[in-house]
Each structure stands twice: as C-alpha cells, then as structure tokens.
C-alpha positions in Angstrom: -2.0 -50.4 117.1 -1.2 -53.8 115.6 2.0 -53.9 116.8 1.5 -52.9 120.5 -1.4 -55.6 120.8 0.9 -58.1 118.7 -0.9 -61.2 120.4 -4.5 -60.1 119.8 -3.9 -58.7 116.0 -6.7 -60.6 113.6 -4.7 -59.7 110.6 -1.8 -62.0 109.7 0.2 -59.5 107.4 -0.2 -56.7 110.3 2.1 -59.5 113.3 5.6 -58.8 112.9 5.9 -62.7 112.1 3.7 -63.2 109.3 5.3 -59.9 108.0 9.0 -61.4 108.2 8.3 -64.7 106.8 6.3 -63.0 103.8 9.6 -60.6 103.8 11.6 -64.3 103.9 9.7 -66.1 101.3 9.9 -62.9 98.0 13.6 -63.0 99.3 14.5 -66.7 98.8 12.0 -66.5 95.6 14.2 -64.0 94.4 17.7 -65.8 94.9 16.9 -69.5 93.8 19.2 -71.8 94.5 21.5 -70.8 92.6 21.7 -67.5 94.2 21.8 -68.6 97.8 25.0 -70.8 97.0 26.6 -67.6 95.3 25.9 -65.7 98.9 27.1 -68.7 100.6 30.4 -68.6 99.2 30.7 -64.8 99.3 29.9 -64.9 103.3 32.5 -67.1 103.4 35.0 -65.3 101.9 34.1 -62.4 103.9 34.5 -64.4 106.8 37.6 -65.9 106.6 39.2 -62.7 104.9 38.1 -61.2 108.3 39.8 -64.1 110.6 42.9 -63.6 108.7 43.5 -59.6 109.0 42.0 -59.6 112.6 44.4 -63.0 113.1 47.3 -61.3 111.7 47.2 -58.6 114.8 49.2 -59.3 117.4 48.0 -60.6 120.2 44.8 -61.5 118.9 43.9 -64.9 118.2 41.4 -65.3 115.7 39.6 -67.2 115.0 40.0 -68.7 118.7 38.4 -72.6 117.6 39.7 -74.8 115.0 37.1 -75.6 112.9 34.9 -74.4 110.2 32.9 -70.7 110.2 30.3 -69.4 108.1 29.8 -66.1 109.2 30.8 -65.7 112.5 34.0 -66.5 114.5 35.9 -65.7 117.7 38.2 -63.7 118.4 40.5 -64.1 121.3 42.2 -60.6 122.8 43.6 -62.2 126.3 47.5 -61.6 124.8 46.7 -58.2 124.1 45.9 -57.4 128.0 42.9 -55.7 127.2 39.3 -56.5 128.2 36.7 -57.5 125.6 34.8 -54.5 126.6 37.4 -51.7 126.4 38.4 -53.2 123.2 34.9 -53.0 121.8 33.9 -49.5 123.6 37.5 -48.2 122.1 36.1 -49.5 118.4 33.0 -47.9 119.0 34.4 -44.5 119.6 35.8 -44.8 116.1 32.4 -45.2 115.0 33.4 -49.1 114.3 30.3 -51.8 115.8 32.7 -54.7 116.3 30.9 -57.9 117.6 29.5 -59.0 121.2 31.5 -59.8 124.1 31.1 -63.5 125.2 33.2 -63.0 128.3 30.3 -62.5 130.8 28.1 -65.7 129.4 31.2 -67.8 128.3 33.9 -66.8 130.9 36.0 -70.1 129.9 36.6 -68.2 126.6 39.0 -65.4 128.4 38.3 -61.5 126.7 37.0 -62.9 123.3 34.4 -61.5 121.0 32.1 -62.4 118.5 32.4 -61.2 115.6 29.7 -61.2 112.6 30.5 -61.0 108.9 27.6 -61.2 105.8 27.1 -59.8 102.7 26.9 -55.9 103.8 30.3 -56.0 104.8 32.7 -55.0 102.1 36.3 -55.7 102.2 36.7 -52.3 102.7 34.8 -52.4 106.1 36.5 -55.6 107.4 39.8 -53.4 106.2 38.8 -50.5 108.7 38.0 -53.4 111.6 40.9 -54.6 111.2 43.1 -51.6 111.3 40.6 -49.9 114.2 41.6 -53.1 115.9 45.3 -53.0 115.4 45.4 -49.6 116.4 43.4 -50.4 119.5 45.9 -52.8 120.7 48.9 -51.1 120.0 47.9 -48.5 122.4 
C-alpha cells in the first residue's frame, strides 16, 4: 500500500526515494573512491570501444559530436537511409535494446540515436550491437 499512496507514506524506508538513496549510499560505501574511479575508467572503455565498432559501420557516424563521452554517445544513421526507428525496431527483433531515438525531440540531429553503455555491458554485447547493427544496414 506504501507505494500506491507514495505521498502520504509515514515510513521513510517504505517511499521509493528514501529506499534508492539508502540503496545509493551501501553502494558508494561499498566502492570507495578508489572503486568508483576503477568503474569510471571501465565505462569508459566500454564506451568508446562501442563508438569505434558502431563508427566503423558504414554509414553510421558515431559518435555524431566531437567531444568527450562517458557513457553515452550518438550515433548518426542519416547515410545509411534508414530511419532511427526502423533501425531500432529491426535491432529489437533480434532481441538487441539499442538506445533511444532523438529524432522526434532533437530533429536538427537527422535519424540519430542514443546509445547507453555501463558496466553491464560486456564486450561481448557491444560485439553483438555492433554486428546486429551492421547487418541492419546492409540490408
């Protein structure tokens, strides 16, 4: 019942917010410092790892700005022909979750996506993107 009267709960661990940030705080207790600049730099490998095999496609610029990414970049499919959203709905039927279109809120961008990259992604998944991608636009 807590959570369908979220407003009116009178226990602080029952509110989905108290419960995140106690969820937050045991998981940067956990890392330390030290920890959080190890998952830095992994994200980051991740990331760029991802701009390169989704860049190397062709017709696909990514990432589509010129500067520096942590985990989430752009990528650009207006050479390809295709639509951000057939791309993405093709991806999906090969059971791949891709990114979020950014056509309909950033129409300036052209068919781009964004794309999302963290620690749960393994090399091995940004591998299958990128060839679900490539085999996407070489249809």
């Amino acid at each position: 019942e807590q959570h369908i009267r979220r407003e009116r709960a009178t226990s602080n661990i029952c509110t989905n917010e108290s419960l995140c940030a106690v969820a937050a705080a045991v998981y940067m207790a956990l890392m330390g410092p030290q920890g959080f600049r190890e998952l830095a730099g992994e994200i980051i490998y991740r990331s760029i790892y991802a701009q390169r095999k989704i860049g190397s496609i062709r017709g696909v610029k990514s990432p589509l700005f010129k500067s520096k990414h942590f985990k989430e970049f752009v990528a650009n499919f207006d050479s390809t022909g295709l639509s951000a959203s057939r791309v993405l709905s093709t991806l999906q039927k090969s059971c791949v979750q891709a990114g979020k279109p950014i056509s309909l809120d950033f129409p300036e961008f052209g068919e781009s996506i964004l794309i999302c990259v963290t620690e749960k992604h393994s090399l091995k998944d940004i591998d299958r993107l990128a060839s679900a991608v490539e085999e996407c636009v070489g249809r």
